[in-house]
N, C-alpha and C positions, 0 to 999 in steps of 0.2 A: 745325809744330804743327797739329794735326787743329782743324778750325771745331765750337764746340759746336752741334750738333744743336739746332733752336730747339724752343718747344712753343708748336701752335697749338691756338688752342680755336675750334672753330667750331659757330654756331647753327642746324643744320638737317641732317639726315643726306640729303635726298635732292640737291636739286642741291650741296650741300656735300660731296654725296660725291663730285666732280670734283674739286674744290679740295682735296680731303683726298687722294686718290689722287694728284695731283702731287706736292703738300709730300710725302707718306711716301716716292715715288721718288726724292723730292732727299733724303731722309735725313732730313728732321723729323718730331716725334713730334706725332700730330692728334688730338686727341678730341671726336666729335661729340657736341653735347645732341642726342638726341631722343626718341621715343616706346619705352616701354620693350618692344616687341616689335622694333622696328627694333633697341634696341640687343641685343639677346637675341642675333637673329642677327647684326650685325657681329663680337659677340662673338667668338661661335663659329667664324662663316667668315668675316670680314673684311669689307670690300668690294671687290666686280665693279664693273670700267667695262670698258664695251665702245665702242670708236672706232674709226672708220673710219681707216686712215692712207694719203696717197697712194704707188700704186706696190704697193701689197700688196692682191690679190687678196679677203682676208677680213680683217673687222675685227680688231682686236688687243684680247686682253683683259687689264685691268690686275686684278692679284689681291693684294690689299694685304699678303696674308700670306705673301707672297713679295720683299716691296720692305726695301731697305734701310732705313727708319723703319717707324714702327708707328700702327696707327689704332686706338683703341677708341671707345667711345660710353655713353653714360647718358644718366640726367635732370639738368634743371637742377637739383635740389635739393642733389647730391654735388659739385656743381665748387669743387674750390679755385681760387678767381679767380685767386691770388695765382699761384700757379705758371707762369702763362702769359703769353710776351712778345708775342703779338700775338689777336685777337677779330675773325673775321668772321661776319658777320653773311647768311646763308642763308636766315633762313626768308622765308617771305611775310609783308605789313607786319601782315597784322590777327591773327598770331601773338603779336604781342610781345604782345596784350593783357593775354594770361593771365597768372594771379596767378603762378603758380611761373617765368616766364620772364617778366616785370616784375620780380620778387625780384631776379633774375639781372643782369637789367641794369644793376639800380641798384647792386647790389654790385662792378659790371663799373666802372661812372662811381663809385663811391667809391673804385675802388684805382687809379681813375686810367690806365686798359690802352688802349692804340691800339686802334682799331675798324677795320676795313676792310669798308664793305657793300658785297655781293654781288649786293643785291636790284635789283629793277627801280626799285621807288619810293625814291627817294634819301633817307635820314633825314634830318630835319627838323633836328638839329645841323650837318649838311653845308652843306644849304643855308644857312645863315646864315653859312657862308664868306666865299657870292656877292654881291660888295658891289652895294646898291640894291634888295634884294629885303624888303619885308616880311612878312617869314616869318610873325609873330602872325597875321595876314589867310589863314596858309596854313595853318592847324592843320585848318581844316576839311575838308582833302584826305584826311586820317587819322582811319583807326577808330579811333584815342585819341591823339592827340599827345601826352597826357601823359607818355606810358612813355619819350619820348625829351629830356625833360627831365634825366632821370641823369646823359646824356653831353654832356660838354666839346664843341665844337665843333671847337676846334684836337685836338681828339684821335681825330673823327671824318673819314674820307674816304670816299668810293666807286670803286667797281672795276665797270667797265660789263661786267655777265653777258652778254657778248656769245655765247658759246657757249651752242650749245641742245642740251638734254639732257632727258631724260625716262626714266622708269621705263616699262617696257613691263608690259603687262596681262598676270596670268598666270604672271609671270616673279616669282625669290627679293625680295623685300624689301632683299637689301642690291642688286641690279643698278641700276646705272645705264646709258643706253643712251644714247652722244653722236650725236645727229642732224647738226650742224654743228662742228664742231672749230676754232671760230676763237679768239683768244685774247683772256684779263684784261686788261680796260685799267685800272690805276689812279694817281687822280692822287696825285701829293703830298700826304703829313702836312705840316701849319705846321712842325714841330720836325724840324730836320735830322736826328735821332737815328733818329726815327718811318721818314724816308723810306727812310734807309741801310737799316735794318730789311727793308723791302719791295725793296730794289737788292739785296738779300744773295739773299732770297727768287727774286727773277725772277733771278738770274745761276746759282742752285743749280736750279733748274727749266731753264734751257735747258741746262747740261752735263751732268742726269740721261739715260741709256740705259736701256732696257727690255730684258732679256735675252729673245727670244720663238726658240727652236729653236735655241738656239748663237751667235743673231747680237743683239749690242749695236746696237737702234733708237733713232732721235729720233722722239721722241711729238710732236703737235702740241698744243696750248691750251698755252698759255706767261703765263706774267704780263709785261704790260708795264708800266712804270712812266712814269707823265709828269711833268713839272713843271707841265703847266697842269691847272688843279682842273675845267676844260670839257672834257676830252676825253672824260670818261663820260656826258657830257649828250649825246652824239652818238648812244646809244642813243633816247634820247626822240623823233626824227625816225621809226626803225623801229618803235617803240610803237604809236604814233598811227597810220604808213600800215600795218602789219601786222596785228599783235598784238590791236590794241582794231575794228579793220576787220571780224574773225574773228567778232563780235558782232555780230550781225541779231536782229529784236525774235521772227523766228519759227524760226530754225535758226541754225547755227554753218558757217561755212566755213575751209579750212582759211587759212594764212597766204600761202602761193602764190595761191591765190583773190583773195584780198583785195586783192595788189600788183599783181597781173598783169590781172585783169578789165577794168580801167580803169588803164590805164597812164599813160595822162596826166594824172588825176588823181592818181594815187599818189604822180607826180611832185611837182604841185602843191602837197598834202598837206605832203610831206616837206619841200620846199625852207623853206614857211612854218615849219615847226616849228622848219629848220635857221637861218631868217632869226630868229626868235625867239632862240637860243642865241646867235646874235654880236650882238643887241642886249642884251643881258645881259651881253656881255663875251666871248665866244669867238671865236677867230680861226678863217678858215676850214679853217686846214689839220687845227687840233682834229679834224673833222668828219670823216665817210664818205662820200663823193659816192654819188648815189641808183644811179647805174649799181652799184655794186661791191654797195650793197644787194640790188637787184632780182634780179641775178644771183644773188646766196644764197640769196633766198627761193624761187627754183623747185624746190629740194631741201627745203622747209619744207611737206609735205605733211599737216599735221594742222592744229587749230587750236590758238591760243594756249593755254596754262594757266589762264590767268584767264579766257578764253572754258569750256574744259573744266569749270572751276570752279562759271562760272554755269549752265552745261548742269547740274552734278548739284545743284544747288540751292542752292549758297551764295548767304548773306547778306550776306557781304562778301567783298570783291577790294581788290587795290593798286588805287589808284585814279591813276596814270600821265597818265591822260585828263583829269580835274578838277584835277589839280595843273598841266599845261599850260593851258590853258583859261585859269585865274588867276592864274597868271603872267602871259600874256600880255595878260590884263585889266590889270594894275598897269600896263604899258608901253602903255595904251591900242590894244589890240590883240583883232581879234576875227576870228574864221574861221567859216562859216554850216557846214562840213564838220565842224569838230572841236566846235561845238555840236552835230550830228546824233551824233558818236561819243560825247557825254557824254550825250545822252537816250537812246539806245540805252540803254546801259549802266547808265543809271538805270531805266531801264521794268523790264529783267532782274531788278534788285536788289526795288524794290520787287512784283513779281511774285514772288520766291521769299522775301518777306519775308509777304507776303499767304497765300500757301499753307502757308509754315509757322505762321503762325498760325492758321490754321483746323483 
């Protein structure tokens, strides 16, 4: 008996256009919410990822209108929540604010739908998984905490966006362009049902093949599934020495820059962040040791998104950095390093906060 084809609904067309081009290769049907020129053209020509794979000479492009599932996209305002067995969550955190993708959610947390986030900053339902954390004390890490009130806790998880990807300048609206091809880490739903769900998901993604010239390929980014709910908090280590690094009060550097300048720092940097997650409760095998990092990042020759961000003038970012910070305040815990990454990052804000209001 043929497996029914699931249907995912996911919030963000640009890096959810990674996660949406796999599930459509394994055969599930994806529809992206987002901005209605983005969905204009998925519409019409799907979406483009382009990945490096090892062993082949030029990237390989994935072309969704060509895959054995199908991808569309809209606004939030058309989604039948109901129709969809699983919700990941894509965009950047200071999205959900908006009124028509606040509607969404809350409509998402009434019918009750498994959430999977994607994003860097882990929703604030998650966190309240992690036993000893209090979360109330963390609201102020988020441009609204309120929006994540909707959702169940046990109904929420995270999947560490471990692959980096970006839109290249220049290039269609639906492209996506994979810089690092590493794979989904997520942990476990509370509900056995939730989890099989996503084991179904990561087992129909690594037996999916790309047909590219006559020859049936394995793609790389794969979903992996854990049982322990820490293994995506393993991103937060590369956050702090990478990502939030890229942030200087007078220019942006790229993510290579940041790890590699000061190596032994970096080191430092990350270990604490790592020591942080297994004082919270994560074993160390959870984790990524800094070598396997360091070594990724020297292919990581741009700067973060959330640095790019504050470079064009945003008012707000995930804020990654301040949610570390006080976490590790709760556990009386403090680093003179990862306070300079949160004044940084706040000088930036409230600088593009001053200019835009003048």
């Amino acid at each position: 008996m043929m497996k029914r084809s699931k249907e995912i609904l996911i919030l963000g067309a640009s890096y959810g256009s990674l996660l949406g081009a796999k599930l459509a290769l394994a055969g599930h049907k994806v529809h992206l919410v987002c901005l209605p020129q983005e969905a204009e053209v998925i519409n019409e020509n799907g979406v483009l990822v382009r990945m490096p794979v090892r062993g082949r000479p030029e990237p390989v492009l994935i072309d969704s209108k060509t895959l054995a599932g199908e991808v569309t996209a809209g606004g939030p305002e058309a989604v039948d929540v109901d129709r969809f067995d699983l919700v990941a969550l894509a965009m950047q955190e200071p999205q959900y604010r908006l009124d028509e993708i606040r509607s969404l959610l809350q409509r998402i947390g009434d019918a009750g739908k498994p959430c999977m986030s994607i994003m860097n900053m882990p929703p604030l339902p998650y966190l309240r998984r992690i036993p000893g954390l209090d979360c109330d004390a963390l609201r102020e890490c988020y441009v609204d905490a309120s929006v994540w009130d909707a959702l169940e806790p046990s109904l929420v998880t995270l999947c560490s966006p471990d692959p980096q990807a970006f839109r290249p300048p220049g290039e269609p609206l639906n492209l996506l362009q994979v810089a690092l091809p590493t794979n989904f880490k997520a942990a476990r739903f509370e509900r056995d049902e939730h989890t099989e769900l996503l084991r179904q998901l990561e087992r129909d993604i690594v037996d999916a093949r790309l047909n590219v010239d006559g020859e049936e390929i394995e793609l790389p980014v794969k979903l992996r599934v854990h049982d322990s709910i820490f293994v995506p908090m393993a991103k937060w280590s590369m956050l702090l020495t990478g990502n939030y690094r890229c942030i200087q009060r007078d220019r942006l550097i790229a993510i290579r820059d940041a790890v590699h300048g000061d190596i032994a720092e970096s080191k430092r940097i990350y270990d604490w962040v790592a020591d942080l997650c297994i004082t919270l409760g994560a074993d160390r095998d959870d984790l990524v040791p800094f070598e396997k990092y360091a070594k990724a990042a020297e292919g990581l020759e741009k700067p973060s998104s959330a640095a790019r961000a504050l470079d064009s003038g945003a008012v707000f970012i995930e804020r990654v950095d301040l949610l570390v910070k006080n976490v590790a305040l709760q556990h009386g815990l403090r680093d003179s390093a990862i306070d300079q990454i949160v004044d940084d990052v706040e000088f930036r804000l409230e600088r593009n906060r001053a200019l835009k209001a003048s």
